[in-house]
N, CA and C atoms as a LAMMPS dump frame, in Angstrom:
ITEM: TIMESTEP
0
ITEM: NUMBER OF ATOMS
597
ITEM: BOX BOUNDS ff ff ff
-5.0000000000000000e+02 5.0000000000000000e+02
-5.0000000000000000e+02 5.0000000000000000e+02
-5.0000000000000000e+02 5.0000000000000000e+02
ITEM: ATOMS id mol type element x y z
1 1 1 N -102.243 235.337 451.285
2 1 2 C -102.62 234.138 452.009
3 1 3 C -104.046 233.751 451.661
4 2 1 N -104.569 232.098 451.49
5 2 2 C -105.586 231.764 451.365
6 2 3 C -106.287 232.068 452.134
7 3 1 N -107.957 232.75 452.056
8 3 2 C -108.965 232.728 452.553
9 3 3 C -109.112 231.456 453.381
10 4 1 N -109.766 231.429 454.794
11 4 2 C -109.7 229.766 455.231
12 4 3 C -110.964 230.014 456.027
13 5 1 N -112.016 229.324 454.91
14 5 2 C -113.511 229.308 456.031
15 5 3 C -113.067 227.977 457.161
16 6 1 N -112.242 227.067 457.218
17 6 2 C -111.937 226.427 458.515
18 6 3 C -111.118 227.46 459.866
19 7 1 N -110.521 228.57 459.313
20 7 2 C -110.12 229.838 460.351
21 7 3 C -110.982 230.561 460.711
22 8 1 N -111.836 231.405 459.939
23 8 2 C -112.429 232.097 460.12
24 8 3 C -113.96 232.656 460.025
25 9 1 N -114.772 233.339 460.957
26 9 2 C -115.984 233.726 460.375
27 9 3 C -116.497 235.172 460.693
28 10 1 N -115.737 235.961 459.56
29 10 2 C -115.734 237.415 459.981
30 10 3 C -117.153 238.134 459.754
31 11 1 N -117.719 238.439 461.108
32 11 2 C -118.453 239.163 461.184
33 11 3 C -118.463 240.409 461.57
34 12 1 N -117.892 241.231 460.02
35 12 2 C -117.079 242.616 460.452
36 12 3 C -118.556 243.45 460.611
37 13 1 N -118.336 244.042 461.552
38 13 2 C -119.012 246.018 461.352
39 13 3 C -118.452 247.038 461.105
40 14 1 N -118.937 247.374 460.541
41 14 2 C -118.207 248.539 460.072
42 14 3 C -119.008 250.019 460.889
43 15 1 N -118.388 251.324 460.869
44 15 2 C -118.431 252.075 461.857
45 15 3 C -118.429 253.693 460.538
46 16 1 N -119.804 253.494 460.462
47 16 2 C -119.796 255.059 458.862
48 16 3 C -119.713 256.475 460.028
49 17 1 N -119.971 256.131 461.373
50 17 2 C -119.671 257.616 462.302
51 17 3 C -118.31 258.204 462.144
52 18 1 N -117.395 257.389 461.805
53 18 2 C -116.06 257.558 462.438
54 18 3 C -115.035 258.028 461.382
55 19 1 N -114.503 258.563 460.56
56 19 2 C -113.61 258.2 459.422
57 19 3 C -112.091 258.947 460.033
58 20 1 N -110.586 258.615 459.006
59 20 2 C -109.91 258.696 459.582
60 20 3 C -109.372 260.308 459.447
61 21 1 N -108.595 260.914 460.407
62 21 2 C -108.291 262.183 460.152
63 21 3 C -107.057 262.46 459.159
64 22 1 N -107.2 263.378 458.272
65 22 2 C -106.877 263.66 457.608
66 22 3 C -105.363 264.09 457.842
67 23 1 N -104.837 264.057 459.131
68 23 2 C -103.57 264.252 459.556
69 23 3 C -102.594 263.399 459.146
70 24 1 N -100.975 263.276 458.721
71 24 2 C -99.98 263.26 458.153
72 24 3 C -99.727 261.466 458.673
73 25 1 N -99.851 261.874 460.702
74 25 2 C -99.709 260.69 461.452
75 25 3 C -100.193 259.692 461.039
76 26 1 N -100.084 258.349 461.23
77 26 2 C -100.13 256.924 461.164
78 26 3 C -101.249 256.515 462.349
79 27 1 N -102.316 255.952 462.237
80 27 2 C -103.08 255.89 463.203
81 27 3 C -102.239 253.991 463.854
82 28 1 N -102.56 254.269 465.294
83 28 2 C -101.806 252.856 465.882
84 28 3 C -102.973 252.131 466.175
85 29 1 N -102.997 250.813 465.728
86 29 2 C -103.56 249.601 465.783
87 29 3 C -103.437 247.995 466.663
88 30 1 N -104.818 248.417 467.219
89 30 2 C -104.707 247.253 468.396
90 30 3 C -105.705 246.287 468.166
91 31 1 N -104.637 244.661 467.988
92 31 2 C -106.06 243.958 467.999
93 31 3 C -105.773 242.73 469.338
94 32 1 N -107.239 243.035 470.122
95 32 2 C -107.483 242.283 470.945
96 32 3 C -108.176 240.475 470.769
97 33 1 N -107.446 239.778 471.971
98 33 2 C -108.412 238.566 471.381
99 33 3 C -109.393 237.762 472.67
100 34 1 N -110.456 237.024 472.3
101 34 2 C -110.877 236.653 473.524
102 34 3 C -110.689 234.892 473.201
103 35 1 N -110.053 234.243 473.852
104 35 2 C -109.145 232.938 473.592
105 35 3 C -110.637 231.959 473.699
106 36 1 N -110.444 230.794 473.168
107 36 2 C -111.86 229.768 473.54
108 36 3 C -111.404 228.619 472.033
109 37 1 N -111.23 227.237 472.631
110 37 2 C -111.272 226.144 472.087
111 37 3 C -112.329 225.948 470.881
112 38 1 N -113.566 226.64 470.978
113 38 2 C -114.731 226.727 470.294
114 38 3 C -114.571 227.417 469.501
115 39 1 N -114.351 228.981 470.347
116 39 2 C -114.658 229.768 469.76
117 39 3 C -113.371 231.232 469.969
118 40 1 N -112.689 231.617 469.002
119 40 2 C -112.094 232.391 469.746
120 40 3 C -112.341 234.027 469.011
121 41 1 N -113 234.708 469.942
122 41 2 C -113.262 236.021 469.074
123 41 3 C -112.338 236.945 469.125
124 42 1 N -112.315 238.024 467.815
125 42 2 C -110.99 238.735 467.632
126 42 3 C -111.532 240.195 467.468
127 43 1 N -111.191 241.415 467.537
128 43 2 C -111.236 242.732 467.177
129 43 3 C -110.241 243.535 467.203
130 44 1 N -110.182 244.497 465.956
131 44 2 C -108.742 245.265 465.647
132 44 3 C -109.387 246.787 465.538
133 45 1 N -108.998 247.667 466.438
134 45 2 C -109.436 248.718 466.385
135 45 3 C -108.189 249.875 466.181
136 46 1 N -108.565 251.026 465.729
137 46 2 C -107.211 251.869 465.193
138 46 3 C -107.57 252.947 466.032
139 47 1 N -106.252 253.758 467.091
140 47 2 C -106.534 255.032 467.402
141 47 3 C -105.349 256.239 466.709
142 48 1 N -106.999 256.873 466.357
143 48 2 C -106.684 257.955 465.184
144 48 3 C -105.608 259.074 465.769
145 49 1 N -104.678 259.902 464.655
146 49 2 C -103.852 261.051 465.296
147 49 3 C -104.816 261.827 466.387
148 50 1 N -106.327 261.882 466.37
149 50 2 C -106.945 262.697 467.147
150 50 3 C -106.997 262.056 468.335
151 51 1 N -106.633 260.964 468.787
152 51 2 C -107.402 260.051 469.76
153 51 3 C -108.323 259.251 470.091
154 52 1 N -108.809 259.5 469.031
155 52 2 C -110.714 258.855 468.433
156 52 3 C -110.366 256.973 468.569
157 53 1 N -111.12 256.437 468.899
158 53 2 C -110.814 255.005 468.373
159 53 3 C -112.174 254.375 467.915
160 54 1 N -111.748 253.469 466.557
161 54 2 C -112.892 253.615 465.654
162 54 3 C -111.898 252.156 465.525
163 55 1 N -113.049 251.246 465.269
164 55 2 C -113.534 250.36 464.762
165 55 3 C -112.479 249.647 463.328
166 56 1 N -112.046 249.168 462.871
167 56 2 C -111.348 248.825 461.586
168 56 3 C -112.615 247.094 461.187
169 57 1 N -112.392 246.559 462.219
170 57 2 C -112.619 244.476 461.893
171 57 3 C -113.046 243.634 463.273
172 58 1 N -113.986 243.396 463.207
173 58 2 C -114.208 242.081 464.328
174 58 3 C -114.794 240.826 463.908
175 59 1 N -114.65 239.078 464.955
176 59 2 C -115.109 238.852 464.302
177 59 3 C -114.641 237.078 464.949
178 60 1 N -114.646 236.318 464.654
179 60 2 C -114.336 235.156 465.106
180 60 3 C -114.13 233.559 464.237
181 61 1 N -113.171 233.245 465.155
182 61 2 C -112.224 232.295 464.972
183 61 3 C -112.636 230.638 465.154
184 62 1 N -113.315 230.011 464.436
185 62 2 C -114.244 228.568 464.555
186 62 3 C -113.653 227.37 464.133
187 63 1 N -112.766 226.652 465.125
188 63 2 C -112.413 225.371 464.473
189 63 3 C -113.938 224.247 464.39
190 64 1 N -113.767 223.348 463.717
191 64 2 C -114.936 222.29 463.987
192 64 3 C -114.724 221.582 465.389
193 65 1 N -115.874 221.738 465.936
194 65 2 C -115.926 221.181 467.506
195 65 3 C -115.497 219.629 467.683
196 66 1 N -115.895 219.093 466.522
197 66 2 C -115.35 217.502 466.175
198 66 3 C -114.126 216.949 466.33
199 67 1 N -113.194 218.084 465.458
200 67 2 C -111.778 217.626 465.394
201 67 3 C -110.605 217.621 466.404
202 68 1 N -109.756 217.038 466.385
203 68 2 C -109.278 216.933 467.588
204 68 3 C -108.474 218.231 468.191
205 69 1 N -108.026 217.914 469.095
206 69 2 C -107.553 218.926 469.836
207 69 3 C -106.477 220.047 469.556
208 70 1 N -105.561 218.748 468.656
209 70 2 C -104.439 219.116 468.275
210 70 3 C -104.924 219.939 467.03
211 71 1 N -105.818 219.724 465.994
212 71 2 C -106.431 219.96 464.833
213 71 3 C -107.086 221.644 465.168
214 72 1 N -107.741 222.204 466.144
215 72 2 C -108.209 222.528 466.672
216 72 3 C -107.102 223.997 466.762
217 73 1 N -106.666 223.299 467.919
218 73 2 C -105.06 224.658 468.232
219 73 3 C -104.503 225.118 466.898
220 74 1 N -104.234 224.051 465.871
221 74 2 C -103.889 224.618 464.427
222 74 3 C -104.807 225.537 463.683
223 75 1 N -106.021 225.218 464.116
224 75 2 C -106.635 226.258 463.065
225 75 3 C -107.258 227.498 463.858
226 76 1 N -106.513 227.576 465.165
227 76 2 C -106.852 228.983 465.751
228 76 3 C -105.43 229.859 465.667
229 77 1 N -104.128 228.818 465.484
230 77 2 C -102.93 229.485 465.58
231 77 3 C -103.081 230.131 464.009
232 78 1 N -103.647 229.523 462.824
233 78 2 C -103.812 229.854 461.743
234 78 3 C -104.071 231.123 461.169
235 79 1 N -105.54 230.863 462.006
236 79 2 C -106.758 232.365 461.385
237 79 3 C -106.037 233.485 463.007
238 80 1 N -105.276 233.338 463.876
239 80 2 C -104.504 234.72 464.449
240 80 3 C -103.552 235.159 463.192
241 81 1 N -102.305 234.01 463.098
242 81 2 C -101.548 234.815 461.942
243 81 3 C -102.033 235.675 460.654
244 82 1 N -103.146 234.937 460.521
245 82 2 C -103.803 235.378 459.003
246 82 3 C -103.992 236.88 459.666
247 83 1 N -104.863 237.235 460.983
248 83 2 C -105.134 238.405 461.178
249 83 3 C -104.06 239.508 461.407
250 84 1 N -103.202 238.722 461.942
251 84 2 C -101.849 239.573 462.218
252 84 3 C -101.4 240.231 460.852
253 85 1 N -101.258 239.82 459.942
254 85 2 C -100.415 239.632 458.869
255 85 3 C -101.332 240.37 458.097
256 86 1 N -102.791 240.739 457.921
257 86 2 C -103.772 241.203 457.05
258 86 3 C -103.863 242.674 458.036
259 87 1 N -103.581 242.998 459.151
260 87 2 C -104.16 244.138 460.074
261 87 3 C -103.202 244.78 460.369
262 88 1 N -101.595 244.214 460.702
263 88 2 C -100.477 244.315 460.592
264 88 3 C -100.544 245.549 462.177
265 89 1 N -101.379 244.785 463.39
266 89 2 C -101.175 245.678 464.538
267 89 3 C -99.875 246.021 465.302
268 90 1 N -99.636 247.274 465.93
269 90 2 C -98.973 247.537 466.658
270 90 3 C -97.927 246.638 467.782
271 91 1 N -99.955 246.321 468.802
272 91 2 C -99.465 245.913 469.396
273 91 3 C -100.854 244.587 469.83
274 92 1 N -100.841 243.788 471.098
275 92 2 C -101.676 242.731 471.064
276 92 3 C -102.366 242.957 472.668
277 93 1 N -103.228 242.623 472.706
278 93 2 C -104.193 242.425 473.857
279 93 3 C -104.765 240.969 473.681
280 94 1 N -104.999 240.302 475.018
281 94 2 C -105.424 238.797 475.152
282 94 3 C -105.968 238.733 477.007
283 95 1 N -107.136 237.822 476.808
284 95 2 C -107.231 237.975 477.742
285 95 3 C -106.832 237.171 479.276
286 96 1 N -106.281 237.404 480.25
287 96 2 C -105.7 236.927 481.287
288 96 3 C -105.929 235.576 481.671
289 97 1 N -105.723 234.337 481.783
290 97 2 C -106.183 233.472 482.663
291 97 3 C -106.594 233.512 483.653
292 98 1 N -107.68 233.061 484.086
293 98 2 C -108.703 233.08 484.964
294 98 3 C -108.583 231.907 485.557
295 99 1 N -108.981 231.142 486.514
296 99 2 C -109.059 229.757 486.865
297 99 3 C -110.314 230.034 488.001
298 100 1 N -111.536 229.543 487.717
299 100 2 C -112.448 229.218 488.733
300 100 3 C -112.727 227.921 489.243
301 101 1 N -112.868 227.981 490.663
302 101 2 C -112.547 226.649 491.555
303 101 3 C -113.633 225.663 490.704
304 102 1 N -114.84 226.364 490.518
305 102 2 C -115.911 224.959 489.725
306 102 3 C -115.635 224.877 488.46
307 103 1 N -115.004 225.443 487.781
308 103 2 C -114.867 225.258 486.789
309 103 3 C -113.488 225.158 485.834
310 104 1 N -112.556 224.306 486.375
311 104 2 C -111.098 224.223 486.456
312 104 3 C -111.103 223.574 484.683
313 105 1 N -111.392 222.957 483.988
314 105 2 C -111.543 222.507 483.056
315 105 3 C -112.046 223.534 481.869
316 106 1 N -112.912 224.178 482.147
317 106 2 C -112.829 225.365 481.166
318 106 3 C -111.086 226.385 480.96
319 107 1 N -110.586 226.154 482.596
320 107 2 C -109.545 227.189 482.276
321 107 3 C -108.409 226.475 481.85
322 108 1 N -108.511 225.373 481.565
323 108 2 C -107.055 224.411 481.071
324 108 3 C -107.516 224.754 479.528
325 109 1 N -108.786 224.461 478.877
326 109 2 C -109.104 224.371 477.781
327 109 3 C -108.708 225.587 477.072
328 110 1 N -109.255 226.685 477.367
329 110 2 C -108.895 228.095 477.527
330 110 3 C -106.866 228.338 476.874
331 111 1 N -106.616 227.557 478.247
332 111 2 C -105.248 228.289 478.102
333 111 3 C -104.386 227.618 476.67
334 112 1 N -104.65 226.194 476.454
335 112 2 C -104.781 226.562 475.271
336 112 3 C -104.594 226.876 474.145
337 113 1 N -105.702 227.311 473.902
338 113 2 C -106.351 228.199 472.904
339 113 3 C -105.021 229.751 472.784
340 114 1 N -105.013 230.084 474.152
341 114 2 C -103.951 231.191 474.605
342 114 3 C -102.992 230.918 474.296
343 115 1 N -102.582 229.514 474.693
344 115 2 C -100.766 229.676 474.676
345 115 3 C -100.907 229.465 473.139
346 116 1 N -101.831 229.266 472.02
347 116 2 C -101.126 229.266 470.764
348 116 3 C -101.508 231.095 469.875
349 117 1 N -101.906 231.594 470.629
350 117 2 C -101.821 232.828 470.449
351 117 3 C -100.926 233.816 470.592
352 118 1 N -100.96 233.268 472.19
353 118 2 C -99.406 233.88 471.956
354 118 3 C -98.28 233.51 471.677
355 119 1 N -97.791 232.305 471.31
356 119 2 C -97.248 231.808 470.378
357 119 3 C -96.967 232.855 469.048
358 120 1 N -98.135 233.032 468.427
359 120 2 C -98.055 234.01 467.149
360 120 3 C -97.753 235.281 467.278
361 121 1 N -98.204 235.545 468.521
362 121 2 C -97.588 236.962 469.004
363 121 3 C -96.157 237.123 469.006
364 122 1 N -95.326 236.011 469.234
365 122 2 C -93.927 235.875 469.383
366 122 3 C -93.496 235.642 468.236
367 123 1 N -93.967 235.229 466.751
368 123 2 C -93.56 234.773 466.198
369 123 3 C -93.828 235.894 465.193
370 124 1 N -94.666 236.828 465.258
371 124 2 C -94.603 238.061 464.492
372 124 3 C -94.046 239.251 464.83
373 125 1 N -93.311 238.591 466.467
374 125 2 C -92.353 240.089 466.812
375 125 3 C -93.16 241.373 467.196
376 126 1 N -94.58 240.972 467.871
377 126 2 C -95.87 241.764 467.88
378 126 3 C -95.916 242.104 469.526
379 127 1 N -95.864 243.035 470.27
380 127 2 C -95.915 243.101 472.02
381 127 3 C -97.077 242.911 472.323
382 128 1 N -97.308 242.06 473.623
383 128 2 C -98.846 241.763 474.066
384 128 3 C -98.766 241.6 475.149
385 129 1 N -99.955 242.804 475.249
386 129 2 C -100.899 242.8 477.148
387 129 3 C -102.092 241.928 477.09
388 130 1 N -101.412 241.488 478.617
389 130 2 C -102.477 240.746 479.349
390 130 3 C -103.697 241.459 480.077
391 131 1 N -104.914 241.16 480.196
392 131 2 C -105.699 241.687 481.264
393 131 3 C -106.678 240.531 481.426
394 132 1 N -107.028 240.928 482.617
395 132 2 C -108.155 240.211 483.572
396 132 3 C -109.659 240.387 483.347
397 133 1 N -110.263 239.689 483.387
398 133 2 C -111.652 239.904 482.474
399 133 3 C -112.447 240.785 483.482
400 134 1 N -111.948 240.722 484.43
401 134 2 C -112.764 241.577 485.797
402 134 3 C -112.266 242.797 485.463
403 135 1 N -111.233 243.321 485.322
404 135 2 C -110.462 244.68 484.751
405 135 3 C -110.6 245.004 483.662
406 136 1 N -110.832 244.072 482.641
407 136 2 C -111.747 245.337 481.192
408 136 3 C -112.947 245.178 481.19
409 137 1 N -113.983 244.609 481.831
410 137 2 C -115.123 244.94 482.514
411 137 3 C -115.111 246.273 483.008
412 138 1 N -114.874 246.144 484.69
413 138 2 C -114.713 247.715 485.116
414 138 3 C -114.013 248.557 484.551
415 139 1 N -113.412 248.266 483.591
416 139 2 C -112.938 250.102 482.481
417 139 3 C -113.834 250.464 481.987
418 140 1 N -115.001 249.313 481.372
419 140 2 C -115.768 249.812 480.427
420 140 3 C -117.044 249.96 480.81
421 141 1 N -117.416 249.24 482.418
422 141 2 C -118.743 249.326 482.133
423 141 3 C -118.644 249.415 483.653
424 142 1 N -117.926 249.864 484.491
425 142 2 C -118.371 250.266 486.101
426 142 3 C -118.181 249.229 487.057
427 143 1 N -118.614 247.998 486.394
428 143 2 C -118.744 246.673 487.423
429 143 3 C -117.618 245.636 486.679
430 144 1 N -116.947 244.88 487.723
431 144 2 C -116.068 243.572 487.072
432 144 3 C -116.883 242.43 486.89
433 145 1 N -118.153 242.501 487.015
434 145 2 C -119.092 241.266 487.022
435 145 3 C -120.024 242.055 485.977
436 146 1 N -120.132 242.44 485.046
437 146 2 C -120.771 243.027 484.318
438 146 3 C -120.682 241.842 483.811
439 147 1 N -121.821 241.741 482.884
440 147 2 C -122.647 240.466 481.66
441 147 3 C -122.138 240.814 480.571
442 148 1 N -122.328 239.908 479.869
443 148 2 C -122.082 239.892 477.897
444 148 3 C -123.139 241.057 477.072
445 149 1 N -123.944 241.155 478.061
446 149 2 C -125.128 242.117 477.228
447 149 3 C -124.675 243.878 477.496
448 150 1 N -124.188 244.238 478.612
449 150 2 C -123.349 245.091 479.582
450 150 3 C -122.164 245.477 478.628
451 151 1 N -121.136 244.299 478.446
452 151 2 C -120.179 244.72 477.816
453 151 3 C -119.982 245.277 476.486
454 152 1 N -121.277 244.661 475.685
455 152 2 C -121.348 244.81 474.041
456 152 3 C -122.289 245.819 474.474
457 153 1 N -122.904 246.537 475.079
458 153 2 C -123.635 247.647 475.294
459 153 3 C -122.254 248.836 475.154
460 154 1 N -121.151 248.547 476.282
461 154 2 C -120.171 249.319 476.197
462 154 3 C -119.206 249.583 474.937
463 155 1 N -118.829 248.242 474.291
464 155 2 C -117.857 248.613 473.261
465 155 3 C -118.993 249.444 472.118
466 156 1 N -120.362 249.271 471.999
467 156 2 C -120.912 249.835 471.092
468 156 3 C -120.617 250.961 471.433
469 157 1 N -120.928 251.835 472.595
470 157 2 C -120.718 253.255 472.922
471 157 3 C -119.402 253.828 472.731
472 158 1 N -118.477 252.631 473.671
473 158 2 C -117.176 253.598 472.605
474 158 3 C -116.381 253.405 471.776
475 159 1 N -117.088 252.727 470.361
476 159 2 C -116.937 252.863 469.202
477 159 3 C -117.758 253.668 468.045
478 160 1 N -118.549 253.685 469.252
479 160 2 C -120.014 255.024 468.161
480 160 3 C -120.606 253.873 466.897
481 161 1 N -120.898 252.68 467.689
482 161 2 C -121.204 251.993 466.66
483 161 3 C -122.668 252.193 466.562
484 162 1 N -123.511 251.625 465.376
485 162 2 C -124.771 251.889 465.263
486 162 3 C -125.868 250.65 466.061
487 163 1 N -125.063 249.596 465.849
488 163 2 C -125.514 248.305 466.814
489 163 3 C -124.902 247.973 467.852
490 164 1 N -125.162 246.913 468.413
491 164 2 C -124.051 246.039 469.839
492 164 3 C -123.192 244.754 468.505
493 165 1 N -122.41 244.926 469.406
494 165 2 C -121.578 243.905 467.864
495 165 3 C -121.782 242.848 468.373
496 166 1 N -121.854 242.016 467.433
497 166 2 C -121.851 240.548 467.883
498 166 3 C -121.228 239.913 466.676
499 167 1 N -120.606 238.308 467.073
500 167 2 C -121.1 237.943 468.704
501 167 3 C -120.708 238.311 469.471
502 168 1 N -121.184 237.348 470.775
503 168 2 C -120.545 238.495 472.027
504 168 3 C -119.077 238.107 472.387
505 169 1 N -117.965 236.531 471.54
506 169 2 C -117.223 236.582 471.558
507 169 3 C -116.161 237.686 470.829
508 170 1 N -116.713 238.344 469.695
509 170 2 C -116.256 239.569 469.389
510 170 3 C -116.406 240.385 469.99
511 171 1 N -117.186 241.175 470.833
512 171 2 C -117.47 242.095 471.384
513 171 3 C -116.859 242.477 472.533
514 172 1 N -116.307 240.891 472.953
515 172 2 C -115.425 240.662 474.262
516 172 3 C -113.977 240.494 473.98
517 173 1 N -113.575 240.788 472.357
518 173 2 C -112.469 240.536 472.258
519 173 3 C -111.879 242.245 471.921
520 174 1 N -113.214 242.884 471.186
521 174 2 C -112.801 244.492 471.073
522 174 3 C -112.886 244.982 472.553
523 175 1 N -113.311 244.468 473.523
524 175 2 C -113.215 245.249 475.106
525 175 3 C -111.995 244.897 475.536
526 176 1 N -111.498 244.013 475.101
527 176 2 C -110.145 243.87 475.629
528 176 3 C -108.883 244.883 475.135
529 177 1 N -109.241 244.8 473.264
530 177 2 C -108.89 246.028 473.118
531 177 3 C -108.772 247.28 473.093
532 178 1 N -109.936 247.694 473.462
533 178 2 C -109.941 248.815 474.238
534 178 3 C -109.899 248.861 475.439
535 179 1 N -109.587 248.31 476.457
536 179 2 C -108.774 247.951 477.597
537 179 3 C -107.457 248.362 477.243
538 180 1 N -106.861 247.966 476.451
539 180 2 C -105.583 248.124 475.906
540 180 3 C -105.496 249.411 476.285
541 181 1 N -106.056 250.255 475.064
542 181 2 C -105.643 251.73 474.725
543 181 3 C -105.989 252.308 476.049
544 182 1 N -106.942 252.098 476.603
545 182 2 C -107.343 253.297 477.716
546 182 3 C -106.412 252.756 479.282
547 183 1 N -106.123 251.39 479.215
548 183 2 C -104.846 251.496 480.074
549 183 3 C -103.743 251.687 479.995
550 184 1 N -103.009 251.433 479.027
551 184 2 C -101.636 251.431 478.624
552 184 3 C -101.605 252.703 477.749
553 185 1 N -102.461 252.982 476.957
554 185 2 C -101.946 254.406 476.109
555 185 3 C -102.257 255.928 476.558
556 186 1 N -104.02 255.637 477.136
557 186 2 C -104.167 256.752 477.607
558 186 3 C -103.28 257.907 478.531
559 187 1 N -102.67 257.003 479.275
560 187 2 C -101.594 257.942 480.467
561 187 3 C -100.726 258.309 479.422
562 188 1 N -100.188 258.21 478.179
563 188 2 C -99.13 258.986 478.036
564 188 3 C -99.291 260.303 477.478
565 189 1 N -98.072 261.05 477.359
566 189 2 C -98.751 262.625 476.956
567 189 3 C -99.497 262.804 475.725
568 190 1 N -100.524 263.777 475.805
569 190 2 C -101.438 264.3 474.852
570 190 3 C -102.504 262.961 474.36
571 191 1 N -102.443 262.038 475.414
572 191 2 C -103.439 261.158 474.987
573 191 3 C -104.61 261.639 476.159
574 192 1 N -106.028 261.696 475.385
575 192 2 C -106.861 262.107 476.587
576 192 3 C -108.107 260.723 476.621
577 193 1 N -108.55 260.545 477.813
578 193 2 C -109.364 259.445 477.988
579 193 3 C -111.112 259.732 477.19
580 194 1 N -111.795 258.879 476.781
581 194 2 C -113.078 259.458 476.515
582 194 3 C -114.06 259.136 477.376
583 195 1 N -113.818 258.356 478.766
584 195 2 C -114.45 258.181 479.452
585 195 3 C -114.044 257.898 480.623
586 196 1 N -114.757 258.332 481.748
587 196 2 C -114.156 258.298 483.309
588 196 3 C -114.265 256.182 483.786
589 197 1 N -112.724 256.353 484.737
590 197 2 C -112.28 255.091 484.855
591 197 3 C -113.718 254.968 486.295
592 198 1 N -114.286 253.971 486.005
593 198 2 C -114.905 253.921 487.866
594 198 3 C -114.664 252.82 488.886
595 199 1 N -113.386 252.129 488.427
596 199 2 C -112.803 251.462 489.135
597 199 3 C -112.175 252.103 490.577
């Protein structure tokens, strides 16, 4: 598939702490997204046969703010497939609709951005969790009102990254994915958590 600087503007980090284990297993791959008309940021993280979860791609999704709406939804439904199809994840994380009373117009815009995501989710036969931005907050960082500076403080720590990733629409799209793993995967057997829930 063509490269599409109208899809995409990957601002990957990469993660030299982490490499993969040398075990037989298939490491499983989750990429989370954080939805936005503007801007929609993405991160695909892999957890290793050990449990480790390390970092693979983050990075975000930029239609021109100019074009129309419809123009817009196309080139975010675009640069998801491209990622789907280049990362070839498991499974999908996105984040929940929200609707705040002052701000009802951000969450129409929002959704979206969402419903053509998941759209692609359906259309690559890919399973996807929802969560609440207040709930992968408090997984990762104690408080559901935690800040953008808070959260990319957290995914840096548990990715063992060397910086805070940015932007912080990436940073908010790998917390979702790791939301993922530590809600939905951690409970099953021989998966162990790397950090206490303080919800």
């Amino acid at each position: 598939m063509k490269k599409s600087q109208k899809a995409k503007e990957r601002d990957s980090h990469e993660n030299d702490s982490l490499s993969p284990s040398g075990d037989d297993a298939l490491p499983t791959r989750i990429v989370g997204f954080d939805p936005g008309l503007n801007i929609t940021g993405y991160g695909v993280i892999e957890v290793l046969p050990d449990q480790h979860v390390r970092l693979v791609e983050a990075g975000t999704i930029r239609p021109k703010s100019k074009d129309d709406i419809e123009k817009r939804l196309h080139v975010i439904h675009s640069g998801v497939c491209e990622i789907l199809e280049t990362f070839r994840p498991q499974s999908m994380a996105i984040e929940q609709l929200f609707v705040h009373v002052r701000f009802p117009k951000t969450a129409i815009l929002m959704g979206h951005a969402r419903g053509v995501i998941c759209l692609a989710a359906a259309q690559k036969g890919i399973e996807l969790h929802h969560y609440l931005p207040n709930r992968v907050k408090s997984m990762l960082t104690g408080s559901g009102h935690a800040g953008k500076e808070q959260v990319q403080m957290a995914v840096q720590r548990e990715l063992r990254l060397k910086a805070r990733p940015e932007p912080a629409d990436a940073a908010d799209a790998l917390a979702i994915a790791l939301a993922d793993f530590y809600l939905r995967l951690r409970a099953l057997p021989g998966v162990q958590s790397q950090f206490q829930d303080n919800t």
